[in-house]
Backbone of each chain as ProteinMPNN parsed JSONL, in Angstrom:
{"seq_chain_A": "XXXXXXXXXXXXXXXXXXXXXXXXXXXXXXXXXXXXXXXXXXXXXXXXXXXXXXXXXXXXXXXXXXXXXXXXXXXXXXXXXXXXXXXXXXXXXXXXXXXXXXXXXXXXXXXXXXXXXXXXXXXXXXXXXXX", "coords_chain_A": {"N_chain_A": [[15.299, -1.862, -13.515], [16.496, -2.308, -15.688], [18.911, -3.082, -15.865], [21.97, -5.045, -17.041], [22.762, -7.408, -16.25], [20.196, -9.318, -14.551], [19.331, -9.889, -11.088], [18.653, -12.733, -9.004], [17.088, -11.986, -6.831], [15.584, -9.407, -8.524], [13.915, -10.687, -10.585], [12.519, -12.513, -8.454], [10.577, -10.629, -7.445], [9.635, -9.706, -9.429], [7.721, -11.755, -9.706], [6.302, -11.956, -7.248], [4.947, -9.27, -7.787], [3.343, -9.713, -9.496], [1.209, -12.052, -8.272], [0.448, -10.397, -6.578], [-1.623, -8.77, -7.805], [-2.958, -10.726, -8.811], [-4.572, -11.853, -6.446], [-6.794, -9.794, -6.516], [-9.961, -9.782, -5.78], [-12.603, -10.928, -7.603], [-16.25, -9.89, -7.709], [-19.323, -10.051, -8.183], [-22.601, -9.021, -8.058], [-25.692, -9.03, -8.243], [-29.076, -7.447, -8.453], [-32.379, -7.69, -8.472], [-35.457, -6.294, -9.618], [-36.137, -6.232, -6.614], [-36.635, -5.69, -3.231], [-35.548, -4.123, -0.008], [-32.483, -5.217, 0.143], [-29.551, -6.104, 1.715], [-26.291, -5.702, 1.524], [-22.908, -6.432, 2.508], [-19.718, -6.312, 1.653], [-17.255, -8.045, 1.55], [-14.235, -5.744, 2.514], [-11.918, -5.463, -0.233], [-9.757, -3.966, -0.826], [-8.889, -2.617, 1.264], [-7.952, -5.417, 2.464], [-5.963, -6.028, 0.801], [-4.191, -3.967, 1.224], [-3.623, -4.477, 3.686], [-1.904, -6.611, 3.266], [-0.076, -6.01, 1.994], [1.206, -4.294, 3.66], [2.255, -5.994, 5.804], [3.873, -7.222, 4.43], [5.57, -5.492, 4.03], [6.569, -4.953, 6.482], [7.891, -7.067, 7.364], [9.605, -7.212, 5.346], [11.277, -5.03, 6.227], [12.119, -5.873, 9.035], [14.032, -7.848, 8.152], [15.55, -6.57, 6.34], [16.584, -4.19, 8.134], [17.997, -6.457, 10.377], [19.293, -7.999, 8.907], [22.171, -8.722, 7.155], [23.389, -7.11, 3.765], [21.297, -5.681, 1.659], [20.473, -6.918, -0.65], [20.6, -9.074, -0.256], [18.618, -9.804, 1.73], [16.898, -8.995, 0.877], [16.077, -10.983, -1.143], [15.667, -13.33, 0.308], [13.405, -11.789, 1.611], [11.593, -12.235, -0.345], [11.396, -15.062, -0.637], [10.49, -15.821, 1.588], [7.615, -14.575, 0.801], [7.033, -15.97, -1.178], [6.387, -18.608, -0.87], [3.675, -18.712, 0.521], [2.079, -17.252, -1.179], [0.874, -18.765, -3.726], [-1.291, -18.38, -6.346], [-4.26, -16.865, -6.494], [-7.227, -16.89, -7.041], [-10.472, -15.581, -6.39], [-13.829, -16.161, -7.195], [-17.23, -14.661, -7.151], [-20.299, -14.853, -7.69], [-23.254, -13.589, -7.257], [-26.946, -13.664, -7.421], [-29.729, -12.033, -7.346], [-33.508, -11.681, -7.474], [-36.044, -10.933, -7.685], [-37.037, -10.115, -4.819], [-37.134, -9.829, -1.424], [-36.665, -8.06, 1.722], [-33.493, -9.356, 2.004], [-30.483, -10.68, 3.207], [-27.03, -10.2, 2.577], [-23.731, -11.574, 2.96], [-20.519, -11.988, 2.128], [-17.677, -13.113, 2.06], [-14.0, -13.052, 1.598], [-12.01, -15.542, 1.614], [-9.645, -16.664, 0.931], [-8.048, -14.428, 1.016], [-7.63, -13.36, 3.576], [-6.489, -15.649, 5.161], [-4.217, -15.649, 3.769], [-3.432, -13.496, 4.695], [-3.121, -13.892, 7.56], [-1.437, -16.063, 7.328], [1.026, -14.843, 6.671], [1.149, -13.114, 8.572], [1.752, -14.358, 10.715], [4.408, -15.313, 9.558], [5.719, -12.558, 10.034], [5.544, -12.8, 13.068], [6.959, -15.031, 13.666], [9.898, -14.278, 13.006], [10.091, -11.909, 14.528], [9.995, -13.133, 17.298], [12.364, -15.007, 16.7], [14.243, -13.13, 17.157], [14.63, -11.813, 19.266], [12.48, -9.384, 19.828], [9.918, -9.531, 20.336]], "CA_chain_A": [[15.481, -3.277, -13.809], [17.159, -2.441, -17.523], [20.6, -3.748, -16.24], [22.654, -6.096, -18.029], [22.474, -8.489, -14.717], [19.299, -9.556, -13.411], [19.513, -10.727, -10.325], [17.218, -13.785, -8.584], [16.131, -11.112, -6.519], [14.406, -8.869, -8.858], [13.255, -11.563, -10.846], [11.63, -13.523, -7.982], [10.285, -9.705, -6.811], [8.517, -9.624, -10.339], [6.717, -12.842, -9.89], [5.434, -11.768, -6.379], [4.085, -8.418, -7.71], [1.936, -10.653, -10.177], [0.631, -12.462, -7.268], [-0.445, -9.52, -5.67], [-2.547, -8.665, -8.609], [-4.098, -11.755, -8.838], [-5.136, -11.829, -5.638], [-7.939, -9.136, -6.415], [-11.412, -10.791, -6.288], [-13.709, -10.948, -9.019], [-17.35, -10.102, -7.417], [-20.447, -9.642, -8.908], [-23.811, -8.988, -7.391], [-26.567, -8.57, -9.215], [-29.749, -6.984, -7.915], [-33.332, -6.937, -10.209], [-36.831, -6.428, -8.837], [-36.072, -6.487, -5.143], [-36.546, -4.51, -2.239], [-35.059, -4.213, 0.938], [-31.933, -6.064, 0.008], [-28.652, -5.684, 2.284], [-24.958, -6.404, 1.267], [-21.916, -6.585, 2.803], [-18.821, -7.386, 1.48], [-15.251, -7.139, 1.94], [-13.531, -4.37, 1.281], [-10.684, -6.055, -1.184], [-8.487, -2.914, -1.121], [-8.325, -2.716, 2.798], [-7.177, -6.277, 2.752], [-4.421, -6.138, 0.147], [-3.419, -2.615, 1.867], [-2.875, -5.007, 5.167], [-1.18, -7.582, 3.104], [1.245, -4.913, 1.544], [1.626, -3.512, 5.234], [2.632, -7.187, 6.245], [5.053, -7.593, 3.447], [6.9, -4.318, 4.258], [6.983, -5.09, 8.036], [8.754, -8.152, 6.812], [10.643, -6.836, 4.638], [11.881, -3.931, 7.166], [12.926, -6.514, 10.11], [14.755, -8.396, 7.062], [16.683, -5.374, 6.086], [17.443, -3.702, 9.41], [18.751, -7.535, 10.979], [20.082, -9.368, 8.299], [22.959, -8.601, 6.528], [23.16, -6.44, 2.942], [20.326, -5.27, 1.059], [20.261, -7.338, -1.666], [20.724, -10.608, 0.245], [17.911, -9.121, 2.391], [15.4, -9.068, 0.166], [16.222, -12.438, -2.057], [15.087, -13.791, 1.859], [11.758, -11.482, 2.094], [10.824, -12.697, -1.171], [11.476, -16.322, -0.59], [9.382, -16.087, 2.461], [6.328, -14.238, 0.399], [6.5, -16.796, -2.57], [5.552, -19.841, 0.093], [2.598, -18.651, 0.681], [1.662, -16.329, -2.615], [-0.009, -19.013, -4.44], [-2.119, -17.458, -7.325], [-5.732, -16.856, -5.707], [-8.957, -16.106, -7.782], [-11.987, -15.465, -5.526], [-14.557, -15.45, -7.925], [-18.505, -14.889, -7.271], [-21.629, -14.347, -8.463], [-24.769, -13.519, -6.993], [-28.125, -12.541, -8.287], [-31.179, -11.304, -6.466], [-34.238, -11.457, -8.359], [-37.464, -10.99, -6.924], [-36.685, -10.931, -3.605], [-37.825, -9.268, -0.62], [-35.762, -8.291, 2.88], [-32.317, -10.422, 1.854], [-28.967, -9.956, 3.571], [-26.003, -10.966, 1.953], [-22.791, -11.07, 3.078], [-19.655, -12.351, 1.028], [-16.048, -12.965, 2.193], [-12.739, -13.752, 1.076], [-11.613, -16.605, 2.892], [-8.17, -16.747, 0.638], [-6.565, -13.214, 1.152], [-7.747, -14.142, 4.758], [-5.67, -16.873, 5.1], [-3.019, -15.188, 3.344], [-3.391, -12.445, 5.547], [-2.523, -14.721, 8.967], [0.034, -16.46, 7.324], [2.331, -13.365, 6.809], [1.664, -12.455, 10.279], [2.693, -15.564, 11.592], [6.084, -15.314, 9.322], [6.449, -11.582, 10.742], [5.896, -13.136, 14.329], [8.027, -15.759, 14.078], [11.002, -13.622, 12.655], [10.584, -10.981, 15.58], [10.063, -13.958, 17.939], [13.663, -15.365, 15.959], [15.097, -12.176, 17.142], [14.329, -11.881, 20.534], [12.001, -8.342, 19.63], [8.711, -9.619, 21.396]], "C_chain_A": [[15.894, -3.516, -15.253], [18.28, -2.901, -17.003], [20.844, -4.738, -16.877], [22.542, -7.553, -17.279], [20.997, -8.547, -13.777], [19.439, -10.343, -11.883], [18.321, -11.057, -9.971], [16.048, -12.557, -7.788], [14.727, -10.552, -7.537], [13.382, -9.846, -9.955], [11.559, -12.513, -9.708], [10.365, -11.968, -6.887], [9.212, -9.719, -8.201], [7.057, -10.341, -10.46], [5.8, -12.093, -8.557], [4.858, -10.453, -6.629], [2.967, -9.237, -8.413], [1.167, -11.127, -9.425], [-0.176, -11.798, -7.098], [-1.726, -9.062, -6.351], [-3.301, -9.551, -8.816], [-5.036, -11.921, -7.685], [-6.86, -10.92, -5.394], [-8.741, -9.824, -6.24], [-11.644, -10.418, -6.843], [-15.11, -10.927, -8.268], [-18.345, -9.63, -8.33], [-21.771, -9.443, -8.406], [-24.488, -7.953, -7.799], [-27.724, -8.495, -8.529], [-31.005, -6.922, -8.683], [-34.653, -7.381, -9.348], [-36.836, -6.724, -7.5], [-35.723, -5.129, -4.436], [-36.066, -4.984, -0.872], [-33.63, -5.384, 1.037], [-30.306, -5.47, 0.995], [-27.37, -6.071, 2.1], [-24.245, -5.873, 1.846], [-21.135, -7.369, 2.658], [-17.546, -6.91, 1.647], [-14.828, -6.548, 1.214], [-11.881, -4.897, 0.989], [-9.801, -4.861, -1.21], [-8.482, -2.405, 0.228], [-7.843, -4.292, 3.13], [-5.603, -6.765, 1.745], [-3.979, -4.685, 0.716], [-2.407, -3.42, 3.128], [-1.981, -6.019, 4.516], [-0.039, -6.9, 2.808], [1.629, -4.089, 2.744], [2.625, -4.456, 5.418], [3.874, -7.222, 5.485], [6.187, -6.734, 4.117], [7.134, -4.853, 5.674], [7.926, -6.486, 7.798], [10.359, -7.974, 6.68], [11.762, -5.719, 5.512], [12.439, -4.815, 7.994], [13.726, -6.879, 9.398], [15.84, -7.48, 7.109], [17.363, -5.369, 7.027], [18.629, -4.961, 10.481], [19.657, -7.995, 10.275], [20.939, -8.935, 7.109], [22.566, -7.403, 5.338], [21.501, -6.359, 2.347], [19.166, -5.45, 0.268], [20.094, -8.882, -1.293], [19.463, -10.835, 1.015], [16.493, -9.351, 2.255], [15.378, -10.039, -0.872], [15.147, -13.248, -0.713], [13.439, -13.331, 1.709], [11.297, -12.212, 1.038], [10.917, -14.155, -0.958], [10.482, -16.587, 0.538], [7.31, -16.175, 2.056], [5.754, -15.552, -0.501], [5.776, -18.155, -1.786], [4.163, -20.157, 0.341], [1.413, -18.012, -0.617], [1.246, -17.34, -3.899], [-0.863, -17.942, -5.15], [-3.888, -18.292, -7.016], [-6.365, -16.034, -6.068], [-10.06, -16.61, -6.72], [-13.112, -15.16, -6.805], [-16.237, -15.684, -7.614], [-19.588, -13.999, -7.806], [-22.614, -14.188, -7.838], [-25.766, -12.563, -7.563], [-29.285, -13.05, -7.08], [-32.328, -10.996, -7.261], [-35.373, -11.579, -7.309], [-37.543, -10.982, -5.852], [-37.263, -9.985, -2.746], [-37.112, -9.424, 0.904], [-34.654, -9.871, 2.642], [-31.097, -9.757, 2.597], [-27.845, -11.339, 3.241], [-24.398, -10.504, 2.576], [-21.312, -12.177, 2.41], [-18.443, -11.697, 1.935], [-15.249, -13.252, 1.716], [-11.891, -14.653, 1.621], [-9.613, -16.307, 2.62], [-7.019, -15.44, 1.3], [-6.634, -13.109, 2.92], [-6.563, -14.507, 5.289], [-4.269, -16.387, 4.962], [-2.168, -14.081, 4.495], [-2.914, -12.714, 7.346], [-1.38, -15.359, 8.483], [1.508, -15.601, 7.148], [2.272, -13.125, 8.11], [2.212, -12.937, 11.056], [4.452, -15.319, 10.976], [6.342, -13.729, 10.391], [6.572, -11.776, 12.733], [6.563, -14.35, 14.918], [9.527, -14.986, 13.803], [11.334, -12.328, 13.806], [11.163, -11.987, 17.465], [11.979, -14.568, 17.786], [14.972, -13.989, 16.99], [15.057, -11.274, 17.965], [13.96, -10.342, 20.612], [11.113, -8.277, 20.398], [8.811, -10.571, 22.241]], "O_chain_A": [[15.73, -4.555, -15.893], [18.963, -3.298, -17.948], [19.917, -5.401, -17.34], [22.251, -8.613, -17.834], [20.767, -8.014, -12.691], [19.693, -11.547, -11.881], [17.266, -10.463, -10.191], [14.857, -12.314, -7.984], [13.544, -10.894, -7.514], [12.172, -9.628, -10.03], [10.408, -12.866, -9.967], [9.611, -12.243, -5.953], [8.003, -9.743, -7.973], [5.96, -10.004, -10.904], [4.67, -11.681, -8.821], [4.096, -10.164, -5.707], [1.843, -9.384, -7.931], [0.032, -10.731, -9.691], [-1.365, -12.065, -7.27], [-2.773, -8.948, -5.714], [-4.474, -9.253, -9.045], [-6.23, -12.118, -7.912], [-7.746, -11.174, -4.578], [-8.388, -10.956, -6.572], [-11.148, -9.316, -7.077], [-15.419, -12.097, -8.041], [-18.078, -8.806, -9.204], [-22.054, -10.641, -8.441], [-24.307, -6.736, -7.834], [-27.805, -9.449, -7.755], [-30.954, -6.145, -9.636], [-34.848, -8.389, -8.669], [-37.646, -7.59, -7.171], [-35.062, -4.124, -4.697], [-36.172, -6.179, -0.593], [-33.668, -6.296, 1.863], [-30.044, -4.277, 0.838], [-27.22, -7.137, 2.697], [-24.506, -4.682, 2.013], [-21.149, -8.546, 3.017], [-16.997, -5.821, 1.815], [-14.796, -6.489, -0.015], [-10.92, -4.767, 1.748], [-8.843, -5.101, -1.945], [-7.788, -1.388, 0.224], [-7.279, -4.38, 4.221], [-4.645, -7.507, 1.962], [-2.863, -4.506, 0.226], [-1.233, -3.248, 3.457], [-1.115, -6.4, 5.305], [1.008, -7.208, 3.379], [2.447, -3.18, 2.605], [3.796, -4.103, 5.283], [4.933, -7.251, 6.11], [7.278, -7.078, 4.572], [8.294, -5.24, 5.812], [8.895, -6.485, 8.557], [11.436, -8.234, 7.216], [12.976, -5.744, 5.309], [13.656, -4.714, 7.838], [14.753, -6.287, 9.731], [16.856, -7.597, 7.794], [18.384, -6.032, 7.204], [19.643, -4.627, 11.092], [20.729, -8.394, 10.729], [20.349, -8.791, 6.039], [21.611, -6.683, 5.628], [20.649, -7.131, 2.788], [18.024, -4.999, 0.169], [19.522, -9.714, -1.997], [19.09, -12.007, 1.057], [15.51, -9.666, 2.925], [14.437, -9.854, -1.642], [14.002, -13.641, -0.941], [12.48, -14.103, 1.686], [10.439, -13.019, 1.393], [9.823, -14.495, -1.409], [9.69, -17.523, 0.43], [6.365, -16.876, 2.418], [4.615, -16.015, -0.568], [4.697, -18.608, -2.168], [3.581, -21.241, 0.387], [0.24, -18.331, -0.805], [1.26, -16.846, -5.027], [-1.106, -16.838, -4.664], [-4.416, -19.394, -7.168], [-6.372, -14.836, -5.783], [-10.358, -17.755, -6.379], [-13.204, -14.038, -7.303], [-16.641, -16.832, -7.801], [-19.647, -12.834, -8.197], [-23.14, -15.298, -7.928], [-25.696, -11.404, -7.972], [-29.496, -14.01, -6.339], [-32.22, -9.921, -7.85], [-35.418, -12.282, -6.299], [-38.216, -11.93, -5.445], [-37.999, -9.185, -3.324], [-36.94, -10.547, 1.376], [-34.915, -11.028, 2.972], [-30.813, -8.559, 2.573], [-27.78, -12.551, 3.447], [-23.993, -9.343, 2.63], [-21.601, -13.373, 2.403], [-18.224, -10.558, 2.348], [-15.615, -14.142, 0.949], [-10.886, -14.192, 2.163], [-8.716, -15.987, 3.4], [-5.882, -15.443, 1.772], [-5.603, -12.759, 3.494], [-5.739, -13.751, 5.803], [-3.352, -16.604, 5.754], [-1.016, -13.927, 4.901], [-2.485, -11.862, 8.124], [-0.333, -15.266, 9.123], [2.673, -15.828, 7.477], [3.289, -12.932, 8.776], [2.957, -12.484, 11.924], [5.445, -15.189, 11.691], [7.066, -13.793, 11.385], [7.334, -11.172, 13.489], [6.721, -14.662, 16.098], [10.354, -15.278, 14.667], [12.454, -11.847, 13.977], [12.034, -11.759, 18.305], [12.723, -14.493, 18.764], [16.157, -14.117, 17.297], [15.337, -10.101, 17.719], [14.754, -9.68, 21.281], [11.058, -7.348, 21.203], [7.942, -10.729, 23.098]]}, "seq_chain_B": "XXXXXXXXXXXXXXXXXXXXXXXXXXXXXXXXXXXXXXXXXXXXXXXXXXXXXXXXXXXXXXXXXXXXX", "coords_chain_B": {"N_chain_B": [[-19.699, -19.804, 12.416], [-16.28, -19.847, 13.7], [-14.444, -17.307, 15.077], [-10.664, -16.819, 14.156], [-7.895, -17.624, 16.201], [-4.482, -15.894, 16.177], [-2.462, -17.609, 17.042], [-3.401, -19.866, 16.768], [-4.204, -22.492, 14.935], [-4.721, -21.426, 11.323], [-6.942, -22.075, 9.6], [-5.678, -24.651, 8.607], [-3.011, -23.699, 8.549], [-0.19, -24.034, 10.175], [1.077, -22.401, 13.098], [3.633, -23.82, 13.927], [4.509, -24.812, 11.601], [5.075, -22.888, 9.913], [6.827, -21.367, 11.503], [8.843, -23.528, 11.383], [9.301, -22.921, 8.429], [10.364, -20.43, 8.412], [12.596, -20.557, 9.874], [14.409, -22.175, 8.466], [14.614, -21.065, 5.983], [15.98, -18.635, 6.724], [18.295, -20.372, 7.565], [19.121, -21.778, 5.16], [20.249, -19.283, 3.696], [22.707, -18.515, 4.994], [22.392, -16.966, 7.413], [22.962, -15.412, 10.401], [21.598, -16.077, 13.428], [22.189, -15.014, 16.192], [24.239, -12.886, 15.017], [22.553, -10.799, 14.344], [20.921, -10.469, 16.22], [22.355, -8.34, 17.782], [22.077, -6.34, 16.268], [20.412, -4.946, 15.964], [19.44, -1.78, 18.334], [18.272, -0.68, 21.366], [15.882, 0.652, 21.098], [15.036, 0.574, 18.318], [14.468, -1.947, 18.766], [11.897, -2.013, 20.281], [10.282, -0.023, 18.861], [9.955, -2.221, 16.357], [8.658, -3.876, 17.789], [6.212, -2.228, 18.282], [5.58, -2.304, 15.994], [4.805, -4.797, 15.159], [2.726, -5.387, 16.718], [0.611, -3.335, 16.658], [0.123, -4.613, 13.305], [-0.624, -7.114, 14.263], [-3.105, -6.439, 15.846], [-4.437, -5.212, 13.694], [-4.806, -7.257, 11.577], [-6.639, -9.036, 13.498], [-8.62, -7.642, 13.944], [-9.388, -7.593, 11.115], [-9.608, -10.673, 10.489], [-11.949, -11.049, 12.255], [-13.943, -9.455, 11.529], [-14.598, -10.564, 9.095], [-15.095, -13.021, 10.066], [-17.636, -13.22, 11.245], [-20.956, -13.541, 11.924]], "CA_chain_B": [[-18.325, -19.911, 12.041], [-15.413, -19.185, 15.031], [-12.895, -16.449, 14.816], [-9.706, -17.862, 14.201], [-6.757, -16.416, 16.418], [-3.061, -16.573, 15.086], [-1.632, -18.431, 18.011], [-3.783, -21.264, 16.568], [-3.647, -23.228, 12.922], [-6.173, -20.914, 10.477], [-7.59, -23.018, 8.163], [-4.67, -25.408, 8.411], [-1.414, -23.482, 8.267], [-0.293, -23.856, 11.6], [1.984, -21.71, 13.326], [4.817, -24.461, 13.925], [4.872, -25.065, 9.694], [5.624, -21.429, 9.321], [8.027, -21.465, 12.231], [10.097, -24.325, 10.809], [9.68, -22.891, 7.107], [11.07, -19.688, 8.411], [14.282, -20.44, 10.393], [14.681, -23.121, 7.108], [14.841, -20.1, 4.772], [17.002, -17.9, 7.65], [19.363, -20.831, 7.364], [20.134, -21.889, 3.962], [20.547, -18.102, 3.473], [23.036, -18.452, 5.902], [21.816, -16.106, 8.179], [23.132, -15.782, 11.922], [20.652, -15.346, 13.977], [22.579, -14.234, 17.341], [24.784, -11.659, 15.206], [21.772, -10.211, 13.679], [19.783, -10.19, 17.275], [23.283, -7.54, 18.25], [22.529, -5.322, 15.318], [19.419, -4.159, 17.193], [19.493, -1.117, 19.822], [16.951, -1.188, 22.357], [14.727, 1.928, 20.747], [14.864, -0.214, 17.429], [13.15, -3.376, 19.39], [10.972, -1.658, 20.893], [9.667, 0.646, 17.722], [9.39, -2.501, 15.659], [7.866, -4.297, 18.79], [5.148, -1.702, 18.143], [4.858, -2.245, 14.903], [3.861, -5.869, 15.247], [1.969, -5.364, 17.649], [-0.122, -2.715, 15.999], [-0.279, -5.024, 12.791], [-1.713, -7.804, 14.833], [-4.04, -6.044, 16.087], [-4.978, -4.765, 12.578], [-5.248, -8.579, 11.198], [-7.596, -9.678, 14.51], [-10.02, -6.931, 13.689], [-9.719, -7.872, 9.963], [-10.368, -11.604, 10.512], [-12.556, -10.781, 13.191], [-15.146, -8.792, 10.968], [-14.638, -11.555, 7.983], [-15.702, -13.961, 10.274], [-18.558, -12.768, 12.145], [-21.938, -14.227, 10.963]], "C_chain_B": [[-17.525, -19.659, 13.225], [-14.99, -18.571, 13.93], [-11.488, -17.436, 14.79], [-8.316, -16.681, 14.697], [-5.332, -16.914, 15.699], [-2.437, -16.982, 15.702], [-1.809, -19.921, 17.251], [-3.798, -21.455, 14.812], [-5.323, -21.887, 12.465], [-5.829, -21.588, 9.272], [-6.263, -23.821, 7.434], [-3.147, -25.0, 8.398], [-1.277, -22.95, 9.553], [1.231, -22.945, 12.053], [3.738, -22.344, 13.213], [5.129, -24.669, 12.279], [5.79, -23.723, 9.497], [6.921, -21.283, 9.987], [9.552, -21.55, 11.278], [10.485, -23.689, 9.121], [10.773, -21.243, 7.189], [12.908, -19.472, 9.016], [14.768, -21.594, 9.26], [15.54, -21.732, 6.054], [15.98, -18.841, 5.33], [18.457, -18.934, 7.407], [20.322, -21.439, 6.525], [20.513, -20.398, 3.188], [22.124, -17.647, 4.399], [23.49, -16.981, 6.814], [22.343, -16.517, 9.689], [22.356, -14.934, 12.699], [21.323, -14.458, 15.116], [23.371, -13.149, 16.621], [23.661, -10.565, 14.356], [20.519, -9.763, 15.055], [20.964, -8.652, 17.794], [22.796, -6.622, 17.529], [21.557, -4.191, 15.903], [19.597, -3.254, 18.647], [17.818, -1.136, 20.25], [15.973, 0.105, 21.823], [14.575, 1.141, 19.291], [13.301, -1.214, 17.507], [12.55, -3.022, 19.228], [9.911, -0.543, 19.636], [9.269, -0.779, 16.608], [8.159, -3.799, 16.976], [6.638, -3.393, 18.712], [4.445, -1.741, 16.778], [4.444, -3.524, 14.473], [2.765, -5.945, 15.979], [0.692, -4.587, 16.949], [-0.268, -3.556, 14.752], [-1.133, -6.321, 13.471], [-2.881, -7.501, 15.186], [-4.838, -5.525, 14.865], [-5.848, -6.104, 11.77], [-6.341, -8.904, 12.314], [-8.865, -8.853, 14.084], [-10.139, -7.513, 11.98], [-10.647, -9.343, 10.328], [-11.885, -11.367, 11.458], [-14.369, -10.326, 12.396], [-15.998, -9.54, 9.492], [-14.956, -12.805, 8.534], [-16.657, -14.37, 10.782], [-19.815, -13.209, 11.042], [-22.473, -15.304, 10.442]], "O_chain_B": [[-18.243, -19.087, 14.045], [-14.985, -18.785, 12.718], [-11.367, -18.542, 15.318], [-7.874, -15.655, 14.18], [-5.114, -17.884, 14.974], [-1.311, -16.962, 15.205], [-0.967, -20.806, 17.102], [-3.486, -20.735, 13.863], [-6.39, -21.653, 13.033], [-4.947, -21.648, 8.416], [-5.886, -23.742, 6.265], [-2.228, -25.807, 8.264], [-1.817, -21.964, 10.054], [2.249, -22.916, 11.362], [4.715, -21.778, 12.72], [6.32, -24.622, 11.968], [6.926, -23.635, 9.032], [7.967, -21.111, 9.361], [10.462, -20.85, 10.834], [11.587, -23.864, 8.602], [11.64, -20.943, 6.368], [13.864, -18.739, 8.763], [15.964, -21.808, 9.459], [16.688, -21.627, 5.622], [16.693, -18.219, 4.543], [19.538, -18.419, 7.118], [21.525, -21.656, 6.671], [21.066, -20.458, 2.09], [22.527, -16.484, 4.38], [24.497, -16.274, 6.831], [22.212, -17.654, 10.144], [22.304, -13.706, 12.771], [21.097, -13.249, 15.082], [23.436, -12.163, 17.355], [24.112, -9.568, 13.792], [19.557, -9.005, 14.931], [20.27, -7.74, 18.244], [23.019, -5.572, 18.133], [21.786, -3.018, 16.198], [19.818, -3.748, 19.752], [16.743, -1.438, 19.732], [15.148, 0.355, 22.701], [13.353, 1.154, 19.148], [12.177, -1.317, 17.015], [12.037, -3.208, 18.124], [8.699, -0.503, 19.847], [8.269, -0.555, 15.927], [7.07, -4.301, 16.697], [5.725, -4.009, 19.262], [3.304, -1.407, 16.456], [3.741, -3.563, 13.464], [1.86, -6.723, 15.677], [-0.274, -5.304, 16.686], [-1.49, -3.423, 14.691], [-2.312, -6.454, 13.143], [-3.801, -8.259, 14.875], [-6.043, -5.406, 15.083], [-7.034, -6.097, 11.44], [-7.35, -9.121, 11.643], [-9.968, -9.372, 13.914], [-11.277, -7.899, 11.714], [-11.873, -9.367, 10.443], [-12.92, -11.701, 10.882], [-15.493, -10.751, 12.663], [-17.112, -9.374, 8.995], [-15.126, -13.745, 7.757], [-16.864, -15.574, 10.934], [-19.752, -13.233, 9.813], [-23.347, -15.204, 9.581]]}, "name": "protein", "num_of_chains": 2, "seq": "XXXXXXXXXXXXXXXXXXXXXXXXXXXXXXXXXXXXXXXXXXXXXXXXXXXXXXXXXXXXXXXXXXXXXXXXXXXXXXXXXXXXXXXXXXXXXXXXXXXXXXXXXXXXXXXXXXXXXXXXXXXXXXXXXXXXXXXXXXXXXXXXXXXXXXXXXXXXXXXXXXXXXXXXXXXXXXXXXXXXXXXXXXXXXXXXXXXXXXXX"}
């Protein structure tokens, strides 16, 4: 991306890696003088794995259907940025004194995020008479 | 809480929005859809026909386990 010519593409390809990074959560859970305490929480790097699955499956029907390369993927990214709002999950919990607790903690956003890509990749196969 | 399947709106973004925002973005790209449904041979389809299929099923167990409780 040193050329002399950026194109919109890799530009609007830069912004959506930022995204993706934001998307991490921020958790915290804090634990002090307690016993029998049980957590479960989402595993944040099996749901941006499926979101970066999603993207490529995207991005692959994109390619293989629709014209050049470059035109291709100006498209996937215009689809991602729709939804790729910048999404901080951030929580906190503390456990103090406690006795048999179960906690469990989700991510509603990458969620969310996570159905709305699937819907674009099943309307675009739907588009293209695949399923 | 329900599960939320992807036929139906999750948490407001309903399938028809996405629809319309996607053949929107197919068509000021101008994108043809019927010579782009040709470019496809039938072992193509059918390989990425598995590979939606297998991501759906990947997302249902995701939401599925994120919404349980």
């Amino acid at each position: 991306m040193s050329n002399d010519h950026h194109h919109d593409a890799d530009l609007l390809q830069d912004a959506d890696m930022l995204t993706l990074v934001d998307q991490e959560s921020d958790e915290l859970i804090w634990i002090k003088d307690s016993i029998n305490v049980h957590v479960h929480s989402t595993d944040t790097q099996a749901s941006v794995s499926l979101q970066v699955a999603l993207q490529l499956a995207i991005a692959l029907v994109i390619s293989i259907t629709i014209a050049d390369s470059e035109h291709g993927n100006e498209i996937a990214q215009e689809l991602f940025q729709h939804f790729d709002s910048e999404q901080m999950n951030k929580q906190k919990i503390l456990v103090k004194n406690s006795k048999d607790v179960n906690i469990t903690t989700t991510d509603t956003d990458i969620s969310v995020n996570i159905q709305a890509l699937l819907q674009i990749l099943i309307s675009l196969v739907a588009k293209l008479d695949i399923a | 809480m329900k599960n939320v399947s992807n036929e139906n709106s999750p948490k407001g973004i309903s399938y028809k929005v996405v629809d319309v925002l996607v053949s929107n973005v197919l068509q000021r790209n101008g994108v043809n859809i019927e010579k782009a449904k040709n470019k496809l041979s039938d072992a193509e389809k059918q390989a990425l026909k598995e590979m939606v299929e297998d991501l759906k099923s990947q997302v249902d167990e995701f939401v599925k386990q994120n919404t349980k409780e």
